[in-house]
C-alpha positions as CSV (number, residue, x, y, z in Angstrom):
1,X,129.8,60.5,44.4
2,X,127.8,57.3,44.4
3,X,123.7,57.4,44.1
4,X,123.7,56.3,47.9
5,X,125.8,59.5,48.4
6,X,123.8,61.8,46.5
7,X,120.4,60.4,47.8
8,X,121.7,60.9,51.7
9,X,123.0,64.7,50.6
10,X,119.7,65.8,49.4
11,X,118.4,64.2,52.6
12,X,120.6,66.3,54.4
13,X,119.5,69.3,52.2
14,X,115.8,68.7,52.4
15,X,116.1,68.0,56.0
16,X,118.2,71.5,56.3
17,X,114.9,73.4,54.9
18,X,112.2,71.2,56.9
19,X,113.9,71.7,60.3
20,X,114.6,75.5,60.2
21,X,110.8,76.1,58.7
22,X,109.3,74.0,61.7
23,X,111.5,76.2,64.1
24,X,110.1,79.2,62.9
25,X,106.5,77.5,62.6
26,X,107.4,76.5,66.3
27,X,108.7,80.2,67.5
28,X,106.1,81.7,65.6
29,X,103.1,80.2,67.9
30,X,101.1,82.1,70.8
31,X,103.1,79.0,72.6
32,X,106.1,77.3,71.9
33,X,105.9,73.9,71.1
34,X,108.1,71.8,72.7
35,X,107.4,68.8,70.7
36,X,107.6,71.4,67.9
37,X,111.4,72.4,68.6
38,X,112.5,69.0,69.8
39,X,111.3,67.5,66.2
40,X,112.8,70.6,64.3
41,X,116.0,70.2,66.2
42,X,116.3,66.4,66.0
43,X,115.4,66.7,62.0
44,X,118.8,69.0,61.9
45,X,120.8,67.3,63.5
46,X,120.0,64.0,61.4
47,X,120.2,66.5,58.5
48,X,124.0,67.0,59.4
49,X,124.9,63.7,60.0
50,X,123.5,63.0,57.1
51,X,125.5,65.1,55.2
52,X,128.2,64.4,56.8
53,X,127.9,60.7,56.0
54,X,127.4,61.4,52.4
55,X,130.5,64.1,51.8
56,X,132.3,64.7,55.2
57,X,132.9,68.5,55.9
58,X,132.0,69.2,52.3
59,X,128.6,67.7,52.7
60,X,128.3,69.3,56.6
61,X,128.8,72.7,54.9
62,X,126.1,71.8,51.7
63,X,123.6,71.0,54.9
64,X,124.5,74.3,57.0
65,X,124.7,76.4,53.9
66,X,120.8,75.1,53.4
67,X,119.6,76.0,56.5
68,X,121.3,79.4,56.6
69,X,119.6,79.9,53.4
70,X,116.1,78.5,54.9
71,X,116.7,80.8,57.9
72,X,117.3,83.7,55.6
73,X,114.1,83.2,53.4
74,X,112.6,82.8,57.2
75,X,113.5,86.4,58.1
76,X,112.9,88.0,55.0
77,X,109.4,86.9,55.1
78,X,109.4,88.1,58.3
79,X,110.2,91.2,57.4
80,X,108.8,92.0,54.6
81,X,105.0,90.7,56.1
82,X,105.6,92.4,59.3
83,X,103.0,95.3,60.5
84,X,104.4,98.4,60.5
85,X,104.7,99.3,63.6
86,X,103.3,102.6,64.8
87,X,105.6,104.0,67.7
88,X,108.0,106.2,66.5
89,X,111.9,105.6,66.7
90,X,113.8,105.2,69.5
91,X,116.2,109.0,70.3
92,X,118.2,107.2,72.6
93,X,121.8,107.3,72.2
94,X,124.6,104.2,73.0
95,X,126.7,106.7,75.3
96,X,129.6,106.4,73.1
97,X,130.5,109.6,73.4
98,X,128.9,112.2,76.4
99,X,126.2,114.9,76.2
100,X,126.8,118.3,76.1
101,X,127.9,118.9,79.6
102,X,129.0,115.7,80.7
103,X,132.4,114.9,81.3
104,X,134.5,113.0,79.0
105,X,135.7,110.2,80.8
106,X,138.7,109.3,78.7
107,X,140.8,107.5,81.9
108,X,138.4,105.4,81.9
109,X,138.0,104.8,78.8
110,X,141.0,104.2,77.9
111,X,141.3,101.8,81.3
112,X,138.2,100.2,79.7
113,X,140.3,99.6,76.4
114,X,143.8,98.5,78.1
115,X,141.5,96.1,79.7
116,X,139.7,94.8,77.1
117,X,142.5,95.0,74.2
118,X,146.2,94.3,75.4
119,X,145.8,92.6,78.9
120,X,143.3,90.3,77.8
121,X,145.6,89.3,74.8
122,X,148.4,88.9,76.7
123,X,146.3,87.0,79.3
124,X,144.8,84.9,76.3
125,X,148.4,84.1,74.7
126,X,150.3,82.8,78.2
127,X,146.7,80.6,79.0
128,X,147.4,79.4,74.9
129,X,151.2,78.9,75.5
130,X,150.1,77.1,78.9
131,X,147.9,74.9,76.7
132,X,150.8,74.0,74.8
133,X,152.6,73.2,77.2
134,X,150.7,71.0,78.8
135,X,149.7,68.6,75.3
136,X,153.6,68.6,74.9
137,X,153.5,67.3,78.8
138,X,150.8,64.5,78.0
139,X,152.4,63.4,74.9
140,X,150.9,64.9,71.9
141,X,152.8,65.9,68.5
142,X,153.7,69.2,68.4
143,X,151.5,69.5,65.6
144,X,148.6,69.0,67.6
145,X,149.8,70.9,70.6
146,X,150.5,74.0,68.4
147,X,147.0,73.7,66.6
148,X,145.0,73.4,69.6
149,X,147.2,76.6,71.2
150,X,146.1,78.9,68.0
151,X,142.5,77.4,68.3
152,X,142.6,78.3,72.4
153,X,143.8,81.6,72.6
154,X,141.1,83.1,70.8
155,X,138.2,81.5,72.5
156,X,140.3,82.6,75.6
157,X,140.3,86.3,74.3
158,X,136.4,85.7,73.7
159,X,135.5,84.7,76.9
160,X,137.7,87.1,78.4
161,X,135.6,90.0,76.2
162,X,132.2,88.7,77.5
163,X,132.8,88.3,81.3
164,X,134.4,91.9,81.1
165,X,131.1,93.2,80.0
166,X,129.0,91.6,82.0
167,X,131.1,92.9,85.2
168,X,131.8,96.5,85.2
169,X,133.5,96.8,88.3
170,X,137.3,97.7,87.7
171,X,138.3,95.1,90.5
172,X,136.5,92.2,89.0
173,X,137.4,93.0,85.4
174,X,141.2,93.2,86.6
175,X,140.5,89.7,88.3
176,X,139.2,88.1,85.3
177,X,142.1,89.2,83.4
178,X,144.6,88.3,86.0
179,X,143.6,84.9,86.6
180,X,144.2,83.2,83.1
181,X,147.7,85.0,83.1
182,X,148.8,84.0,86.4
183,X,147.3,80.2,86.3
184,X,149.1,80.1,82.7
185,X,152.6,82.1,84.2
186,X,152.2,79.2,86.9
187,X,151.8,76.1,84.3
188,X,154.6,77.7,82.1
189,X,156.7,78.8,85.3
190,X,156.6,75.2,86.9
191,X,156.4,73.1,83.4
192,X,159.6,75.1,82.5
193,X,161.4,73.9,85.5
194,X,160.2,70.8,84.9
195,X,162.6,70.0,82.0
């Protein structure tokens, strides 16, 4: 690595360390600063680029593993200087399992984990194989089409996960599993013909 090179990575670095301490100088105001986080945040981003000018990926990950390390020094200051605080611990429980006299639950439970577990998997892998599908349709390499299905059906799964927490209901949560699976048994169903 050249001097430029170097110089431009300890940029990155130093700018790692200055924009995660204004954040927390920012959050830990009466009032946020908006000129405050805007500032910190621009200084971050120029931090990764950069890093990434000086070293690619390597030098992205020098200048992120910097500000993680900034952001733990951050909290464990935090932590160690914060009051103790005089109201006792919370007794409350998570409801993972019932109270004495309340009723198990276990159907719906288990409805909760068919749910959340297999259907949502198998509605993440056909929206994936959909995906696929439709890169081999516009031309891609099969590289690339493969690649971006493995990178998809996870952040499929994910998103799946979160919208069936936020909505209880069994009809919506069936719903939001049903309609990746069907839109991607409808891509795969009609791109199969296709051929």
């Amino acid at each position: 690595m050249d001097a430029t090179m170097s110089v431009l990575l300890w940029a990155g670095a130093t700018g790692a360390f200055g924009g995660v301490l204004l954040l927390r100088i920012s959050w830990g105001r009466a009032r946020r600063s908006i000129a405050f986080n805007a500032a910190a945040w621009a200084l971050l981003v120029a931090a990764l680029a950069c890093g990434m000018i000086a070293a690619g990926a390597w030098g992205v990950t020098v200048v992120s593993l910097c500000a993680i390390g900034m952001a733990l020094l951050c909290l464990a200051h935090a932590g160690w200087t914060a009051p103790r605080g005089r109201a006792s611990a919370s007794n409350r429980r998570a409801h993972m399992l019932p109270e004495r006299n309340e009723p198990l639950r276990l159907g719906r439970r288990a409805g909760t984990f068919v749910l959340a577990v297999p259907a949502a998997l198998i509605a993440s892998l056909i929206a994936g194989l959909a995906v696929r599908l439709l890169c081999d349709r516009a031309g891609w390499r099969e590289a690339d089409s493969n690649a971006l299905m493995l990178y998809s059906m996870p952040l499929i799964w994910a998103v799946l996960l979160v919208l069936l927490l936020l909505w209880p209901d069994r009809r919506k949560q069936a719903g939001i599993v049903a309609g990746p699976a069907l839109a991607g048994a409808l891509v795969l169903l009609l791109g199969g013909a296709g051929r």
